[in-house]
C-alpha atoms as an extended CHARMM CRD file, in Angstrom:
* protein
*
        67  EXT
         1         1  UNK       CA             44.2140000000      -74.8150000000       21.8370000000  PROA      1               0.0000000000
         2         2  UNK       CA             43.5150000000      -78.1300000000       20.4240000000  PROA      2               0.0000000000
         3         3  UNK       CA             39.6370000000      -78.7450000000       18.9570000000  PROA      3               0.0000000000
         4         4  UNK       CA             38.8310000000      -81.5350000000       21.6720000000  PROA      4               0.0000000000
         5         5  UNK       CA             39.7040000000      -79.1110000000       24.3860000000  PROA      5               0.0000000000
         6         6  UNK       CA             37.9580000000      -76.1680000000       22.7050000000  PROA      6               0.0000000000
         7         7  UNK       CA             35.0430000000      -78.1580000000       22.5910000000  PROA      7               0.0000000000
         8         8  UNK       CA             35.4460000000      -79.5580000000       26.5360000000  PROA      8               0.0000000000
         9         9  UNK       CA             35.7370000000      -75.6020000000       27.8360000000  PROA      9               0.0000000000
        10        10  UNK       CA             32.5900000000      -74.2240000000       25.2470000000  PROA      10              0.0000000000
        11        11  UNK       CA             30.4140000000      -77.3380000000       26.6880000000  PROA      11              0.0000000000
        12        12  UNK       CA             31.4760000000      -77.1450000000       30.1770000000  PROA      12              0.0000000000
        13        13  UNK       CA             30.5860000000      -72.8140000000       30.3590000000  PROA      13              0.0000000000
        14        14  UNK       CA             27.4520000000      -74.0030000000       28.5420000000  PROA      14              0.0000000000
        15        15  UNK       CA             26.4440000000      -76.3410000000       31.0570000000  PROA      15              0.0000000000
        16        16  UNK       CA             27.1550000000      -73.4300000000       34.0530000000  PROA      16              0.0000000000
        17        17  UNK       CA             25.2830000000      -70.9410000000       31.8520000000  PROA      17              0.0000000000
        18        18  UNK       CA             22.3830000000      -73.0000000000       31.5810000000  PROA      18              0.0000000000
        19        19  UNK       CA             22.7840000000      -74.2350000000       35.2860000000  PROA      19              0.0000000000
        20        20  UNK       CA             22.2680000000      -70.9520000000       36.3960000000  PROA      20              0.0000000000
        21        21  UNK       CA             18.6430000000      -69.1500000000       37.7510000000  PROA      21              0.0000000000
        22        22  UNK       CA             17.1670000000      -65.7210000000       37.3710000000  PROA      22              0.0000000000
        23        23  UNK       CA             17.5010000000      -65.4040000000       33.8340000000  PROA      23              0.0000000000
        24        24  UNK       CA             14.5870000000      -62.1640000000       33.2370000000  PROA      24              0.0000000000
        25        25  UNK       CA             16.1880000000      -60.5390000000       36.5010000000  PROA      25              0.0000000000
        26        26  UNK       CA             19.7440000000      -60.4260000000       34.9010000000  PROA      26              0.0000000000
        27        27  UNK       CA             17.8880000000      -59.4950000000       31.6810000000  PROA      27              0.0000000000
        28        28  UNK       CA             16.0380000000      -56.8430000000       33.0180000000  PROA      28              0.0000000000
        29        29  UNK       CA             19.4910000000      -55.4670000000       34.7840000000  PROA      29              0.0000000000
        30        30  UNK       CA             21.5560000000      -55.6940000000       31.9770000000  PROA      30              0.0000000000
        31        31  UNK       CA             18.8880000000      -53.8890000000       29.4980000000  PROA      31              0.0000000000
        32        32  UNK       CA             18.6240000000      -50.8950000000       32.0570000000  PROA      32              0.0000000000
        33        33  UNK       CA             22.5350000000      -50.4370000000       32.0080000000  PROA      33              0.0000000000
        34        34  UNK       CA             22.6820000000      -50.5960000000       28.6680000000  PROA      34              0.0000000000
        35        35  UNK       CA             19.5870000000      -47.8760000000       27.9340000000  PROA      35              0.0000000000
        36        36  UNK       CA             21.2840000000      -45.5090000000       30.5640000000  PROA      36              0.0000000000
        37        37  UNK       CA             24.8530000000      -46.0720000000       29.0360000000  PROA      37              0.0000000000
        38        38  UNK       CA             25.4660000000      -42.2940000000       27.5110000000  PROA      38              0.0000000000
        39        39  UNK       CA             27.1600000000      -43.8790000000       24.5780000000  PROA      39              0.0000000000
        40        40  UNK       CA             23.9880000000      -45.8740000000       23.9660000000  PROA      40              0.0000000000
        41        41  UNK       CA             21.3720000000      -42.6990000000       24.3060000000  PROA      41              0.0000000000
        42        42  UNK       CA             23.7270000000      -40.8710000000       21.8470000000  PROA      42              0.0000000000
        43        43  UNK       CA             23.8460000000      -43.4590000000       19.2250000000  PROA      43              0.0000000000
        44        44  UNK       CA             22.5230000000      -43.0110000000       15.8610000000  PROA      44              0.0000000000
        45        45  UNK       CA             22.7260000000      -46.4220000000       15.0470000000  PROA      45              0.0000000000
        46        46  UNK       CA             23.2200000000      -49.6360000000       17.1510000000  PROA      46              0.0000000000
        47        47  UNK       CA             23.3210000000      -53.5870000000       16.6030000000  PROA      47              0.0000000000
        48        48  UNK       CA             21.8870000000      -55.8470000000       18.8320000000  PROA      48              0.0000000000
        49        49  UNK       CA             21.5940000000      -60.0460000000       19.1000000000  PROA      49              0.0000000000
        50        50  UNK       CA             18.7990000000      -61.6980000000       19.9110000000  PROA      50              0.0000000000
        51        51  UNK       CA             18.8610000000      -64.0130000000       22.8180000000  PROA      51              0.0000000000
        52        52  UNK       CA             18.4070000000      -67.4050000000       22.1610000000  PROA      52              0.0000000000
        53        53  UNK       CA             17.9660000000      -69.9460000000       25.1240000000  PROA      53              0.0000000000
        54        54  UNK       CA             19.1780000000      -69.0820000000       28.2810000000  PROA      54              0.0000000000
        55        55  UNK       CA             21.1350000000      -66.5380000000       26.7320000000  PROA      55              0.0000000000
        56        56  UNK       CA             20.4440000000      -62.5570000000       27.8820000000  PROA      56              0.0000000000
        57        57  UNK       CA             16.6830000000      -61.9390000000       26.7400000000  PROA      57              0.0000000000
        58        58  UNK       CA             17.5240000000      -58.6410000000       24.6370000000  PROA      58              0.0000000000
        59        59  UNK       CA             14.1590000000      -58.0760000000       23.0220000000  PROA      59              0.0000000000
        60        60  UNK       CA             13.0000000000      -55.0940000000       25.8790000000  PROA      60              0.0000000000
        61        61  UNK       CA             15.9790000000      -53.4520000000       24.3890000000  PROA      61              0.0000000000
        62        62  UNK       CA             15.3340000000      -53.8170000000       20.7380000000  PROA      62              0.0000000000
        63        63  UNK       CA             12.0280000000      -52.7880000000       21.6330000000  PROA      63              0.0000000000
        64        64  UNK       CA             13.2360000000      -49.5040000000       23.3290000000  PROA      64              0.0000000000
        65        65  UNK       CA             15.2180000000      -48.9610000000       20.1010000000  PROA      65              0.0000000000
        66        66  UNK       CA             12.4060000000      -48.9900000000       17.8170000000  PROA      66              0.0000000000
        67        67  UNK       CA              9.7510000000      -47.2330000000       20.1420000000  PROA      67              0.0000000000
């Protein structure tokens, strides 16, 4: 895919991403899933990013982690 395109598509899902509402509801959602996923509670070790703008807020589940 040519750069200028590239960059067209990334800004263009940016713009819907940042468009959209009910960012600490989806958070809140996705965190639960993720806490009840079996693979999850028998991990010894997991990696997580941390949100930045209107990204997924992660922190309640790097809390959980270290609690």
């Amino acid at each position: 895919m040519p750069v200028p395109e590239k960059t067209r598509l990334r800004r263009e899902a940016l713009a819907r991403r940042d468009a959209e509402t009910g960012r600490d509801a989806r958070s809140r959602v996705i965190v639960e899933r993720v806490l009840n996923l079996p693979p999850y509670e028998a991990a010894g070790l997991i990696s997580v990013f941390v949100g930045v703008g209107r990204e997924v807020d992660s922190l309640p589940l790097i809390e959980s982690a270290l609690a």
